[in-house]
C-alpha positions in Angstrom: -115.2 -104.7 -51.7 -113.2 -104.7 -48.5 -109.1 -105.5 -48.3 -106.6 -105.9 -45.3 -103.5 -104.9 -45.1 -101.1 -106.2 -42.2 -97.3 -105.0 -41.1 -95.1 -107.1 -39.1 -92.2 -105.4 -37.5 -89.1 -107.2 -36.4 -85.6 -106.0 -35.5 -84.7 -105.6 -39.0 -87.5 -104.7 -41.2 -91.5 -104.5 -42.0 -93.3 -107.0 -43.9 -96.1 -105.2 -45.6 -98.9 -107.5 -47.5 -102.2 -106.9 -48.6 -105.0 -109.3 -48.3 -108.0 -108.8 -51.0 -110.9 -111.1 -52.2 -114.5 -110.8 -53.4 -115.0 -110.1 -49.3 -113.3 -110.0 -46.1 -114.0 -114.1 -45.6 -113.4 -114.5 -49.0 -111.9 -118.5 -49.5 -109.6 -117.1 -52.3 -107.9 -114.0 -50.9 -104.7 -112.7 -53.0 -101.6 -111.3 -51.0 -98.8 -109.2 -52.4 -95.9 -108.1 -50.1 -92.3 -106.9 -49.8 -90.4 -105.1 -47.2 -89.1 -101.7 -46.1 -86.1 -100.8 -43.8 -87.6 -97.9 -41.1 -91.4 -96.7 -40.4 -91.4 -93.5 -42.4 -90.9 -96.3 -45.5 -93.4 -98.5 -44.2 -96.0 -95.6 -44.2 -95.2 -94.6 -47.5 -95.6 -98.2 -48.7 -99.2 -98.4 -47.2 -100.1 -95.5 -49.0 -99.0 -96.5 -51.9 -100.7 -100.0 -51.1 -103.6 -98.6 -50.4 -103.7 -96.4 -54.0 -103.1 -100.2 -55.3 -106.2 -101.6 -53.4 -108.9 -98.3 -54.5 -107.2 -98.6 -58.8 -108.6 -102.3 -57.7 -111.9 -101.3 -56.4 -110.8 -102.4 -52.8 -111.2 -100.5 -49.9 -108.9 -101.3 -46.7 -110.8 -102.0 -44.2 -108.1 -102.0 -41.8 -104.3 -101.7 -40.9 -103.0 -104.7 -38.8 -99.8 -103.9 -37.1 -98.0 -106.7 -34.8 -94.1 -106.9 -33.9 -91.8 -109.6 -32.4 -90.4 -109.0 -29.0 -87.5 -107.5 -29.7 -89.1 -105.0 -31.8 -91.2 -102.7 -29.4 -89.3 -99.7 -30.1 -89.2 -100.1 -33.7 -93.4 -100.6 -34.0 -93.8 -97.8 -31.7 -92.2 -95.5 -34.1 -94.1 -97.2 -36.6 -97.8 -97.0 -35.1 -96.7 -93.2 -34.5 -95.7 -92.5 -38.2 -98.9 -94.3 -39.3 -101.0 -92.1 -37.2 -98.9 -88.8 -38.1 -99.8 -89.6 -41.5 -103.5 -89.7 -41.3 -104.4 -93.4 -41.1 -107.3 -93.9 -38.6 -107.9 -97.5 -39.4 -104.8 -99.0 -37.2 -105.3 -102.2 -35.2 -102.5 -103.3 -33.0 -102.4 -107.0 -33.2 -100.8 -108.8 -30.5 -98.1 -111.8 -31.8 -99.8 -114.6 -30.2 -103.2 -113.2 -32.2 -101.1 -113.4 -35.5 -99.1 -116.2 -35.0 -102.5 -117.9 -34.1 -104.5 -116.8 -37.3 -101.2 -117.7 -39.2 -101.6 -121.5 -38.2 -105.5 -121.9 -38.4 -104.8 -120.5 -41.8 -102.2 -122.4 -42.9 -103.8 -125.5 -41.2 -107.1 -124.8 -43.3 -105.2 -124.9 -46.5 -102.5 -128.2 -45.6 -105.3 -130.1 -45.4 -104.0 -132.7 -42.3 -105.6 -133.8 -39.9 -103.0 -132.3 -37.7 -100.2 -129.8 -39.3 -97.2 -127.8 -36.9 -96.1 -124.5 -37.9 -92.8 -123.0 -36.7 -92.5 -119.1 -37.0 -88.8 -118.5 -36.6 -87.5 -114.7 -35.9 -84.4 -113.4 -34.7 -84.3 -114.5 -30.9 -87.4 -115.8 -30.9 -89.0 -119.4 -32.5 -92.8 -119.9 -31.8 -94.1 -123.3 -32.5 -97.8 -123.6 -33.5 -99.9 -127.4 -33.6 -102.9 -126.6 -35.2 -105.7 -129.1 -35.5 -108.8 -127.3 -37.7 -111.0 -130.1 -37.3 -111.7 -129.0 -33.7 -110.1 -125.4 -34.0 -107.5 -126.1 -31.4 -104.2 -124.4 -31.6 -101.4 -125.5 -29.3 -98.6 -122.7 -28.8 -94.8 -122.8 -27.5 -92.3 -120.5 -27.3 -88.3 -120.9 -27.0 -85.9 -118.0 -27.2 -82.6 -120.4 -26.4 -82.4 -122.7 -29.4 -79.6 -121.8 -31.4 -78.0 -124.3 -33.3 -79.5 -126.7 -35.6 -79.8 -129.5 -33.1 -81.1 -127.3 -30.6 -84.4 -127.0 -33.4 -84.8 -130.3 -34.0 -84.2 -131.4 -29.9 -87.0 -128.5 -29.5 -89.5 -129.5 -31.8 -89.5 -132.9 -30.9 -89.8 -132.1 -27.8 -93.0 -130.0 -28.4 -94.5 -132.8 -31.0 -94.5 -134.9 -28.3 -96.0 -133.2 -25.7 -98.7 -132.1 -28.4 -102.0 -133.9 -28.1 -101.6 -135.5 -32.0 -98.6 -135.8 -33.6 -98.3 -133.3 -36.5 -98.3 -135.2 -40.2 -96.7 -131.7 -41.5 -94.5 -128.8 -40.5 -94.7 -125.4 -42.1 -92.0 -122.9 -41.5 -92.1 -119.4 -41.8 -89.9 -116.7 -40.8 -88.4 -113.3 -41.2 -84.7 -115.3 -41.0 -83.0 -116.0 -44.2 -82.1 -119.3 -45.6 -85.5 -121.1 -44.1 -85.4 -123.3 -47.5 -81.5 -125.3 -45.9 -84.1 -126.4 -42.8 -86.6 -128.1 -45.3 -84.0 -131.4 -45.8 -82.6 -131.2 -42.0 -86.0 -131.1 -40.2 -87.8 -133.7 -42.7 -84.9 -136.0 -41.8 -84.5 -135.5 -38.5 -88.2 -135.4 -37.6 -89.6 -137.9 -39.9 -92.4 -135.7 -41.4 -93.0 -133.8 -44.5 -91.3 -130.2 -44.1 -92.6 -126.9 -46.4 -92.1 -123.4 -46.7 -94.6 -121.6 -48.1 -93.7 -118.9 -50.8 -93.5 -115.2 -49.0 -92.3 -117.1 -46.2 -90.9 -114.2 -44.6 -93.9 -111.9 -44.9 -96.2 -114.8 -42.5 -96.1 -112.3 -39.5 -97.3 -109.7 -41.6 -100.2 -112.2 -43.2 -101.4 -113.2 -39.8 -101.7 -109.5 -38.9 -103.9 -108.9 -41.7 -106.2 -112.1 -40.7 -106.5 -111.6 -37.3 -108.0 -108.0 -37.7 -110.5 -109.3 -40.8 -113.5 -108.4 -39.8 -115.1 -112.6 -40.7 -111.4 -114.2 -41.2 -109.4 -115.3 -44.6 -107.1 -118.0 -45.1 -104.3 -118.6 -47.5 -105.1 -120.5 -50.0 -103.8 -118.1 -52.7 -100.7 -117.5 -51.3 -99.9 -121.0 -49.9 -97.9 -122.2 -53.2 -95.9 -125.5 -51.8 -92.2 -125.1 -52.1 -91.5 -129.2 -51.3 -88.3 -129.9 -50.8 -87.2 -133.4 -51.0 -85.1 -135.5 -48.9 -81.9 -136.0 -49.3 
């Protein structure tokens, strides 16, 4: 049996997680992450990941590697220390192909008709309106938005331009303290808010889809953290 394993690399750390069911396009695929501090860490932690997969009966299939923008240096030193210690599996997985297989997966699993997903990084927020029924995927991106209000005046912005208004957001992120923008954004924006558990390894998750040989989704690591209003 085949696994994934993706790495996202942002300014600050690598999000490792390993993506494993009965096959690649499994509908119930198990993740497991964490995160390491510089690339000589994060190859170690595949190894070890790897070890974790074969005691398992998995074998990875591949290695996907994306990064956020302000990260190039960082992955290149990664992708180098991966190669230097003998991985031949490595697929370098452009964001917008992560972020991308990040939504359709995470719009799968919400169920709505129409569901928004915000990946917000360090410098960088990328908003995602995903509607699976017709596989289309609406992207923006916005590297200003700094305050709270400048979110919320963002988003709204984008959910109106969007062809249907989304009846959920999802937010992920490598940025801490993504649970305080559940209340905020539900009240500002009128529609139910979540954030997924791992929330901070998403990057890393779409890696690992977008390089699956037939796909995954999220189901198994998609547990609702609903906060409510108020």
């Amino acid at each position: 049996m085949d696994a994934v394993l993706g790495l996202s690399v942002t300014s600050s750390a690598v999000g490792l997680v390993l993506v494993e069911g009965q096959d690649t396009d499994s509908a119930a695929m198990d993740g497991a992450g964490f995160e390491v501090a510089t690339s000589q860490q994060a190859a170690d932690a595949v190894r070890r990941t790897e070890a974790i997969a074969a005691q398992r009966g998995r074998r990875v299939q591949s290695i996907g590697v994306t990064w956020s923008d302000d990260a190039h240096t960082e992955a290149s030193l990664l992708l180098k220390s991966l190669s230097d210690s003998g991985f031949d599996n490595i697929v370098p997985v452009r964001l917008s192909e992560a972020t991308d297989a990040l939504a359709r997966g995470i719009g799968e699993v919400m169920g709505y008709h129409t569901t928004a997903v915000c990946v917000v990084e360090p410098g960088q927020l990328i908003a995602l309106i995903v509607t699976p029924d017709d596989g289309a995927v609406q992207t923006a991106v916005n590297s200003t938005v700094v305050t709270e209000d400048d979110l919320i005046g963002w988003l709204s912005a984008v959910f109106t331009r969007a062809d249907w208004e989304p009846e959920a957001l999802v937010l992920v992120g490598s940025v801490e303290d993504l649970d305080g923008l559940v209340p905020v954004l539900e009240d500002a924006l009128a529609v139910p808010v979540f954030s997924p558990a791992e929330a901070q390894l998403a990057l890393a998750r779409g890696a690992a889809l977008a390089c699956a040989p037939a796909g995954g989704d999220l189901r198994a690591a998609t547990t609702r953290s609903r906060r409510a209003r108020g």
